[in-house]
N, C-alpha and C positions, 0 to 999 in steps of 0.2 A: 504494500500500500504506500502510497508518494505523497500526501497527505492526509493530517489530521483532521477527522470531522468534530466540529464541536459538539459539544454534550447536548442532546436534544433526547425526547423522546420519538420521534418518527424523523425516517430523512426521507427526502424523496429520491426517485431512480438517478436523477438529475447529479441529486449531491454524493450519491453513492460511486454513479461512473464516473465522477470526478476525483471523487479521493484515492481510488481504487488505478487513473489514468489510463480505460479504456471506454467504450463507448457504452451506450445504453443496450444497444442489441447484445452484445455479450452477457448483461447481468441478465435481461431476460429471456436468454438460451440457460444460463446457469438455474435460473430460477425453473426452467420445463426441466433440464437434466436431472437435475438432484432435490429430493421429497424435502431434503433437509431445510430447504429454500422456502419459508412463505410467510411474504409481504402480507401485509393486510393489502386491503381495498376500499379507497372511499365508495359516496356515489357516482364519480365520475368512471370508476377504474382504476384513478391513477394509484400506483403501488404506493405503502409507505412504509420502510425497511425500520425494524427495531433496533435495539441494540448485540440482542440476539441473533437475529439475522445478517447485522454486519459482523460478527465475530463470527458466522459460518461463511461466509463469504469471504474473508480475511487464510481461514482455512483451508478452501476451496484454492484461492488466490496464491497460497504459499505452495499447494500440492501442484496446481499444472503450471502455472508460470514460472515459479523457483523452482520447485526441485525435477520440473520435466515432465511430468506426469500426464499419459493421457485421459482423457475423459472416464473411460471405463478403469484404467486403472485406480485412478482416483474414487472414483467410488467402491471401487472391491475393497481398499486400503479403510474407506471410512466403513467399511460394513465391520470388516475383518477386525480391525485395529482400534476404533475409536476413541475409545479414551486414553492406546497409549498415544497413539498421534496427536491429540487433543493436548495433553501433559507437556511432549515434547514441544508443540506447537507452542504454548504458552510458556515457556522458559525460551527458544530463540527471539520468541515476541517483548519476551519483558528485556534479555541481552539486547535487544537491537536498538530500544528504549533508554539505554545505560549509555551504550556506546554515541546516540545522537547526542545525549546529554554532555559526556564527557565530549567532545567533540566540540559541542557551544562554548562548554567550558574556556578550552584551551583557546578555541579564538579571541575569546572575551580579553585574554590575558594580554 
């Protein structure tokens, strides 16, 4: 993810392929591919992603884009593995958090 969304409860699709820097038709192919995916819906249609839903997606995001992963593999991994992918997932997430930090740090110096 390339940036941070602020703390809201609902984002729209909009702020979601923004933070994520890929387009909207990707997140709602991800949202048909994987059960894991579901936005609400106002009365118009339009999606509105939780915080829940961004941290699957965040997941999704780390398995085919960083580590490779195709579609179908990525989901056998999440069937198969979930919670330890999930653990692992959240310890690179909170490292890569450390390291933007230490990072700002040292420019600030």
């Amino acid at each position: 993810m390339k940036t941070g969304l602020r703390h809201k409860l609902y984002y729209s699709i909009g702020e979601v392929a923004e933070a994520f820097d890929v387009n909207t038709s990707l997140i709602r192919f991800w949202e048909k591919e994987f059960d894991e995916i579901k936005p609400k819906k106002n009365a118009k249609g339009n999606r509105k992603f939780s915080q829940e839903d961004i941290k699957k997606l965040e997941l999704i995001y780390h398995l085919v884009k960083e580590r490779g992963f195709t579609l179908e593999g990525a989901k056998t991994h999440l069937r198969e593995t979930k919670s330890e992918t999930l653990s692992k997932f959240e310890i690179i997430r909170k490292l890569k958090n450390i390291k933007e930090e230490l990072i700002a740090i040292k420019n600030n110096l």
